[in-house]
ZAMARGU-4260 file (C-alpha; in steps of 0.2 Angstrom, whole numbers, plus 5000, padded with zeros to 4 digits):
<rodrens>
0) 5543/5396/5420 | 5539/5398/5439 | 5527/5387/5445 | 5511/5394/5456 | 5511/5396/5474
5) 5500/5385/5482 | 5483/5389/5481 | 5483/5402/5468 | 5479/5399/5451 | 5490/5406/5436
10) 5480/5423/5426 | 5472/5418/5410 | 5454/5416/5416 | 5440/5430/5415 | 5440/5451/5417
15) 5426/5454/5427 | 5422/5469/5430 | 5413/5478/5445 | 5406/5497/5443 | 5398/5505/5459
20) 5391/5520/5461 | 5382/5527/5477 | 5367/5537/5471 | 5354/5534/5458 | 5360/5549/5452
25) 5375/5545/5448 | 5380/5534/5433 | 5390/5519/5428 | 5396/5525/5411 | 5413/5532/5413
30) 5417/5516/5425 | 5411/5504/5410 | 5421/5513/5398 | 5436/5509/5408 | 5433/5494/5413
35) 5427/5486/5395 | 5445/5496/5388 | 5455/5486/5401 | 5447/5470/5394 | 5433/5466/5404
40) 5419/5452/5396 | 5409/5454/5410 | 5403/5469/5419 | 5392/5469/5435 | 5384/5486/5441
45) 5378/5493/5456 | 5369/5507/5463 | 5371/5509/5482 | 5378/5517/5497 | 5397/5513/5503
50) 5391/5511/5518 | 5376/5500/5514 | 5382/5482/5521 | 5370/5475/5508 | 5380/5470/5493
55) 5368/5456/5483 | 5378/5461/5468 | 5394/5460/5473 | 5389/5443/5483 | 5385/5435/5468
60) 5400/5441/5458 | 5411/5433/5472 | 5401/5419/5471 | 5405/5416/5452 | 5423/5420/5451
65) 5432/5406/5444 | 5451/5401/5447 | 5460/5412/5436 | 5448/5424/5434 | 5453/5443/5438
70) 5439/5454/5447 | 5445/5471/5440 | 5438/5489/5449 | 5442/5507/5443 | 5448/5514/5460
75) 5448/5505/5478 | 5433/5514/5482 | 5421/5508/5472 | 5423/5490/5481 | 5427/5490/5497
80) 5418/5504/5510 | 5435/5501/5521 | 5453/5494/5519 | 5448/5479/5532 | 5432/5477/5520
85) 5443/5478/5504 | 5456/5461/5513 | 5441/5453/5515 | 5437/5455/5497 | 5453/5449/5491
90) 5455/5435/5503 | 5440/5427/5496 | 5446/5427/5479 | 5460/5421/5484 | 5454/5408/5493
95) 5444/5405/5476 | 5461/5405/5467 | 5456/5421/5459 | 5463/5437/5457 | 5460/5457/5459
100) 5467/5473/5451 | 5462/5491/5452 | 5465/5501/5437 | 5468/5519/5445 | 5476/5511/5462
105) 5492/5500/5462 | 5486/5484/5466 | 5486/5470/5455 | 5485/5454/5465 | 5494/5445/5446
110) 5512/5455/5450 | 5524/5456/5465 | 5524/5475/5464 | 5504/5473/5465 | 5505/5459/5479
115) 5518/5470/5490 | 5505/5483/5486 | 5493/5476/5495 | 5502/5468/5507 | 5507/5488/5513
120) 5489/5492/5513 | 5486/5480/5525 | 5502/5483/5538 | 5493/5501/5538 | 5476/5495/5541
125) 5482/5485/5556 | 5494/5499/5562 | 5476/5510/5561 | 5468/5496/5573 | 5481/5496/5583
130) 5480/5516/5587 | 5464/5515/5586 | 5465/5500/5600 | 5479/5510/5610 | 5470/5527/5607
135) 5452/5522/5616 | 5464/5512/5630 | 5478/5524/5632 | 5465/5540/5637 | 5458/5529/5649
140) 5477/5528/5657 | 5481/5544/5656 | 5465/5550/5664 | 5471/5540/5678 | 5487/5547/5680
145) 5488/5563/5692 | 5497/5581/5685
</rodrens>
């Protein structure tokens, strides 16, 4: 058996689950169905915006992962409201010594294949910033130069 990499924890702690949906229109049930199929004990639920910064539910979720315990989502979308948002995420259950998997998205923070996954995600989310960065600084240049 391979031991753990410094600082992470092996599996065999708690499914939690986390079901978001952005209207009070909308419902959880389809996202509980899931995430109690895929073996989650504890399910916490929200009704908000993706863009509302306000997240009490999802603060105290992070707040009671455990090392070992795996904070499971249906798609990417219903946690994070952006890819730098989603890093954060999983850098502080990291740092926790816990772990995250989507269910419809390939990542899985508990496999190399997930872990490479991720590590993809965020090459593109800094290859974006950095366009982003040259885009708003490179029309100022070119602007400069004559035709």
């Amino acid at each position: 058996m391979v031991p753990p990499k410094p600082g992470k924890t092996p599996v065999g702690g708690r499914l939690i689950g986390y079901a978001r949906v952005s209207t009070d229109d909308q419902g959880t049930d389809a996202q509980l169905n899931e995430l109690r199929d895929a073996g989650c004990t504890m399910i916490f639920e929200k009704h908000a915006s993706g863009a509302d910064r306000n997240r009490p539910v999802l603060i105290r979720l992070l707040r009671d992962m455990n090392a070992g315990d795996t904070l499971v989502v249906v798609r990417l979308d219903r946690l994070a409201r952006s890819v730098s948002h989603l890093l954060a995420v999983i850098e502080q259950l990291d740092y926790a010594g816990a772990h995250f998997r989507s269910l419809d998205d390939p990542i899985d923070t508990t496999t190399p294949q997930g872990m490479f996954s991720l590590q993809v995600l965020g090459a593109v989310a800094q290859l974006d910033a950095d366009f982003f960065c040259d885009g708003v600084d490179g029309s100022q240049r070119h602007r400069d130069v004559p035709r």
